[in-house]
C-alpha positions as CSV (number, residue, x, y, z in Angstrom):
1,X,178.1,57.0,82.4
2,X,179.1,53.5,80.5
3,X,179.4,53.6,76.7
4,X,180.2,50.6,75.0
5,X,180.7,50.8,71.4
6,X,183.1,49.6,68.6
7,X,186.4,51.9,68.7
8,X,189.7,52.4,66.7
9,X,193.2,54.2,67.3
10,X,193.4,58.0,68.5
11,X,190.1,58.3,70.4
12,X,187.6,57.4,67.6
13,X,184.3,55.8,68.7
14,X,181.3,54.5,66.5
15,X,177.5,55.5,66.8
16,X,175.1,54.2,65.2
17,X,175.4,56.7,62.3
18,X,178.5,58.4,62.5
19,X,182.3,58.4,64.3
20,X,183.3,60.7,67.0
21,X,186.3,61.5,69.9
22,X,184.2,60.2,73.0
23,X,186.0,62.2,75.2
24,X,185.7,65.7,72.9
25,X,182.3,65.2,72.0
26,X,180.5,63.5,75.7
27,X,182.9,63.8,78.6
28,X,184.5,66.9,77.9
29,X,181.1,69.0,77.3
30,X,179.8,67.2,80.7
31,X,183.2,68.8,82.6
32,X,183.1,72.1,81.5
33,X,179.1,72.0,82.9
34,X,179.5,74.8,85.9
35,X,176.6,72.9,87.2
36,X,178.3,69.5,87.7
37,X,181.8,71.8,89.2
38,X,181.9,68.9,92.9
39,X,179.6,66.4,91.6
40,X,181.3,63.3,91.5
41,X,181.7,61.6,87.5
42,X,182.1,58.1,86.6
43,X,182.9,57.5,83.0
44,X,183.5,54.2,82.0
45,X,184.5,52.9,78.7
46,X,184.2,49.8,77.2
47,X,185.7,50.1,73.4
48,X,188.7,48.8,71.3
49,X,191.5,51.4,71.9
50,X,193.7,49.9,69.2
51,X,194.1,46.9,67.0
52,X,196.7,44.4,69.5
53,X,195.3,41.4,71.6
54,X,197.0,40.3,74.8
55,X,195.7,36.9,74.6
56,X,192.8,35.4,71.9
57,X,190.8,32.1,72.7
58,X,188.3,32.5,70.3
59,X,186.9,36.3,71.6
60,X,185.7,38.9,69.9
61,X,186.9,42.8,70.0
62,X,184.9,45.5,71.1
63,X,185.8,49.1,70.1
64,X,188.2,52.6,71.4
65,X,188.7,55.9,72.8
66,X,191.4,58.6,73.7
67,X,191.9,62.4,72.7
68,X,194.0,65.0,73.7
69,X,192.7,67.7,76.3
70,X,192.4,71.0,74.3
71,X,190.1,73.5,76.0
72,X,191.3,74.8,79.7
73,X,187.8,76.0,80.9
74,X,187.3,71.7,81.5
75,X,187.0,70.9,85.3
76,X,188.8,67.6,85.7
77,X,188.0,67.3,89.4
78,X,185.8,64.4,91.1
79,X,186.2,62.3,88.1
80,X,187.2,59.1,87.0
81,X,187.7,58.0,83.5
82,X,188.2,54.3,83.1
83,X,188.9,52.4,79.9
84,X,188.4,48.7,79.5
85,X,191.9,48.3,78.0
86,X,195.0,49.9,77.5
87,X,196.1,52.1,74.7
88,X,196.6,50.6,71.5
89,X,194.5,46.9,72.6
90,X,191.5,45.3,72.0
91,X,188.8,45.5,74.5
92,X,187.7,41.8,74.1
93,X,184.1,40.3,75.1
94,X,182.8,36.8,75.0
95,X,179.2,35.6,74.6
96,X,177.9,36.7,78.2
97,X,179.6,39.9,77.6
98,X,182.8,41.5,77.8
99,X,185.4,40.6,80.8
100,X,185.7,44.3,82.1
101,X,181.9,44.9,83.0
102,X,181.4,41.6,84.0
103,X,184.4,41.8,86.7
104,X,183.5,45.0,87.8
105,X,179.8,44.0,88.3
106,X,180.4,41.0,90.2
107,X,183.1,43.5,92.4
108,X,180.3,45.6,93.2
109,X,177.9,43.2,93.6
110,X,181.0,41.6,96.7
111,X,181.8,44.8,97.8
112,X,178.1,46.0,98.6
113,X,179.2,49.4,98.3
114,X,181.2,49.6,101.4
115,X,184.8,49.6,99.3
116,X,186.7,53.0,98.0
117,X,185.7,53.5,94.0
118,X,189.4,53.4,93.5
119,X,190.0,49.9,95.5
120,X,186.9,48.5,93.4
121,X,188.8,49.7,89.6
122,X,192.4,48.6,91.2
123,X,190.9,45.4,91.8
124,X,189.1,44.7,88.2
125,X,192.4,46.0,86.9
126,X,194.4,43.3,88.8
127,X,192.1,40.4,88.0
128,X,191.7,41.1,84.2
129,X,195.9,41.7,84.3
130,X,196.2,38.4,85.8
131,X,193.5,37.2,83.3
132,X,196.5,37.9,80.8
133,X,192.9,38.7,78.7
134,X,193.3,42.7,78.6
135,X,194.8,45.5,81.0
136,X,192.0,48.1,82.0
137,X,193.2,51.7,82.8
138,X,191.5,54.3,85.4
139,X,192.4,58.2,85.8
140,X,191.1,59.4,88.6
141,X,191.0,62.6,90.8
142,X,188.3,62.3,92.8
143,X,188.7,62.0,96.4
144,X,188.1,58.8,98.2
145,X,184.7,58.0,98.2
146,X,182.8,54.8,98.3
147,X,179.6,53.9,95.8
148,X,177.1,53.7,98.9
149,X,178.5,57.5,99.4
150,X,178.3,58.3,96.0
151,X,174.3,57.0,96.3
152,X,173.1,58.6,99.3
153,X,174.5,62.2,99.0
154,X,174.1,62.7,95.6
C-alpha cells in the first residue's frame, strides 16, 4: 500500500476531508486482519514527518506519519513499513514527483525483481542519504523475500 499525502508532527496525516494517525486508522486495522496473519505487507509512506529540511533548492514538502503501537492483538510479522523521511523532516518532492518514489521506482525498474525487498529500500535509503535531499526510514520483519516472489506466490 503507498499513501502520499500532506503530513505534520506525531503521526498526523491529511485526507481529503479530515486528519488522521495513518498507522492507527489504515495499517494497524490491516495487521490485526487474522486473514492477512503470513501474507506479506508493504506499506510505504510518502508524507512530511515534521517541519526540518536537510537540504532546500527550491522543493516543495510533502506531508507525515508516526503513532505509538497501542493494541497487542496487532500481528507485526511479514511487514515492512517504510517512510520517505526521517522523524521530524520534510518529505520533499519536485515537479516530476517526489525523490523517494522516483528512486525506488527506477530500483525496481534495475533490479527486475530479482533483488531482496530489504536490498531494494537499503539502496533508496543510501542514494537519497547521499542526495543530502532527505533520509528515508524502513521497519521491517519480514523474511527475505524478493518482489518477483512476492508476485508469483501471492
Amino acid at each position: 500500500m503507498v499513501y502520499m499525502s500532506h503530513g505534520k508532527k506525531h503521526g498526523v496525516v491529511s485526507a481529503a476531508d479530515t486528519k488522521f494517525i495513518l498507522k492507527d486508522v489504515i495499517i494497524n486495522p490491516i495487521m490485526r486482519n487474522q486473514t492477512l496473519r503470513g501474507i506479506p505487507k508493504i506499506f510505504i509512506t510518502v508524507a512530511c514527518r515534521g517541519d526540518r529540511y536537510y537540504a532546500r533548492d527550491g522543493e516543495e514538502n510533502d506531508g507525515c506519519f508516526t503513532s505509538k503501537l497501542t493494541d497487542i492483538d496487532i500481528d507485526y510479522s511479514e511487514c515492512i513499513i517504510s517512510y520517505s523521511t526521517y522523524k521530524g523532516f520534510y518529505s520533499i518532492r519536485t515537479g516530476k514527483g517526489t525523490y523517494f518514489i522516483q528512486h525506488l521506482c527506477d530500483n525496481i525498474d534495475e533490479d527486475n525483481g530479482n533483488s531482496d525487498i530489504h536490498s531494494l529500500f537499503a539502496k533508496v535509503n543510501g542514494e537519497l542519504a547521499e542526495m543530502k535531499k532527505q533520509v528515508p526510514v524502513f521497519k521491517s520483519t519480514m523474511s527475505k523475500i524478493s518482489l518477483r516472489d512476492l508476485a508469483t506466490k501471492y
